[in-house]
Structure formats: structure tokens, C-alpha cells
Phi, psi and omega in degrees: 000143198274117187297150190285171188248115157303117159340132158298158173279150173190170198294315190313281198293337186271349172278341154298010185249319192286293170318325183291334194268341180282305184309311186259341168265310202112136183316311209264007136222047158257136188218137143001305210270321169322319185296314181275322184291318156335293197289351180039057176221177180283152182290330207268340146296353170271345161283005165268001183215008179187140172220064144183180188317279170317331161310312198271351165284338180292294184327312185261003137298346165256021162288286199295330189280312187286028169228003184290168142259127194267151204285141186323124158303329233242015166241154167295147182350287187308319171278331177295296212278326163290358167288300205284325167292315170286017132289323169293314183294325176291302171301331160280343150304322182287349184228035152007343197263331202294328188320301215268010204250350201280328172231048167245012185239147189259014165253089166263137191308204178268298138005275213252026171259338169303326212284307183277329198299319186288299168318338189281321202286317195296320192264018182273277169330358201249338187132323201262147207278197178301335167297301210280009198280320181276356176253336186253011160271326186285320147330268115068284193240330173276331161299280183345271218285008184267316204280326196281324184279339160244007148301342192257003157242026170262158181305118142100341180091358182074051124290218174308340186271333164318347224235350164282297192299343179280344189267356179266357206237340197308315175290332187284277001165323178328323200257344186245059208303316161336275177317309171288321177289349183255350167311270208303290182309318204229324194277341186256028192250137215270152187090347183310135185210116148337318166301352170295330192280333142010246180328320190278341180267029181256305169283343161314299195293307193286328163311311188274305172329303119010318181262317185295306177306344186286317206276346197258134181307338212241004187340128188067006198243000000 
């Protein structure tokens, strides 16, 4: 019987080995030796198409950036960026491990220099200036990505199962009446989903943004 033909090894498959090992374990047990073992290859073969550790987390963070959808030319300011975060938050749900890895790496791929330009190109169009273009992009990105590492570390992603663990919490909660009224009034009330609130701090920020340009003497400038 004829042995099956392994896939050539390429820059491609090792980084697709590498999102996968992120996706399901998490950053914090991706290794090498792990990789090649994904890969049914030697570790040291993998250093033949990336050459080092740090290449291939630069790689699979500009993956998660070519999967953001960059905000519409052909919408207003405000609706283009609302777009493009809530595609960043659905992608960053599928990669959970990617928030503290996203603007932290100092080689960025292509991806993710397309990625600010095109944000940068949208909130220029809105009017605002390089100041305020620079408060509300680190805004921004600091909601998105605050928000996406802790949806992604609540029970359940802060759905029902968040709304189980509060209701097993109910008797501790006794001595904090805030806190046991807003358990019992609003997380244990059916339909409760942390993730709802997303969208409504998406529209603050974009609303206050929206107002400050209206208000600045320097717009465009």
C-alpha cells in the first residue's frame, strides 16, 4: 500500500498550524516542538520557512488583522468604524488569545500597516483632527480589545453561564446590596448577555468623538 503524501511544509501551513494551536490552547502553550508535532514535522524544519519564534506570532497576528473587514470608503465616518469594530470584536472572539499580541509586535506585516491606514484615512474623513484622530483611535482599540479579553474570560463568554455563576454567588452577595440588586434585577433577569453592552459603549465613543469634532477650533488640521 502506497504511504499517503504528506503536504509540502510552506510559510503558509506553518502559520496555519500555529492559529490553530492559539485557537484552541491559547498563546501560553504554543511551542515549537508542539508545532511540529501539529505538523507531523521536525522542529527544525520549521526554520526553514520562518525564522524564528517571534516571526511566526508577527505572522499570525497579521492573519487576525487580514480578517478584520477594513471600514467602508463608501460609508460615513461613523458607520464605516462602526463596522470595522464590530468585525474586530467577532474575530477577535474566534482568536481569544490575539488582544495583548495585536499592537505589540514591532515588525508589522502588511495587514496590519492596511489595517491603521484605512482606520486612520476613515476618521480623517470624519473631519477630525490628527489630535483628536489619535485620541479616538487608542479609544477605541482599547474598548474593542479590553472588552473582547474580558468577554473571553467570563463564564460562557458572559452569556447563561455567567448568569448561573451569579445566581450560585447569591448568598455571598448578601452584605453588598448594589451588587446583589443589580445580580438579581438585571444579570439574572432571562435574556441577560454581557455582550450586549458592546454595541452601546461603541456608540458612546463614536457619538463623543462626533461631538468633540464638532466642537474643535482645529478640525483637519
Amino acid at each position: 500500500m502506497t504511504a499517503p503524501v504528506r503536504p509540502a511544509l510552506t510559510r503558509d501551513r506553518v502559520l496555519d498550524g500555529a492559529l490553530a494551536i492559539a485557537d484552541e490552547m491559547g498563546m501560553e502553550r504554543f511551542t515549537i516542538r508542539r508545532l511540529a508535532e501539529r505538523l507531523d514535522t521536525k522542529p527544525m524544519s520549521i526554520y526553514h520557512h520562518v525564522s524564528s519564534k517571534e516571526e511566526i506570532v508577527d505572522g499570525m497576528v497579521d492573519r487576525v488583522f487580514d480578517e478584520i473587514e477594513l471600514p467602508p470608503e463608501d460609508m460615513e465616518w461613523q458607520g464605516a468604524i462602526r463596522r470595522r469594530c464590530l468585525s474586530a470584536r467577532e474575530v477577535l472572539r474566534r482568536h481569544p488569545w490575539a488582544p495583548p499580541f495585536m499592537e505589540s509586535r514591532p515588525r508589522p506585516g502588511p495587514a496590519v500597516l492596511r489595517h491603521h491606514d484605512a482606520v486612520l484615512a476613515t476618521l480623517r474623513r470624519g473631519g477630525l483632527s490628527w489630535e483628536l484622530t489619535a485620541h479616538g483611535y487608542a479609544t477605541l482599540d482599547s474598548f474593542v480589545y479590553g472588552f473582547a479579553l474580558e468577554e473571553a474570560n467570563l463564564p460562557g463568554g458572559g452569556g447563561p453561564e455567567l448568569a448561573d455563576v451569579a445566581e450560585d454567588l447569591t448568598e455571598a452577595l448578601a452584605g453588598y446590596p448594589s451588587l446583589a440588586a443589580f445580580t438579581r434585577d438585571w444579570v439574572l433577569q432571562p435574556g441577560y448577555s454581557f455582550g450586549d453592552s458592546f454595541e452601546f459603549g461603541l456608540d458612546l465613543i463614536i457619538d463623543g468623538l462626533e461631538r468633540a469634532a464638532a466642537r474643535s477650533p482645529e478640525q483637519s488640521l
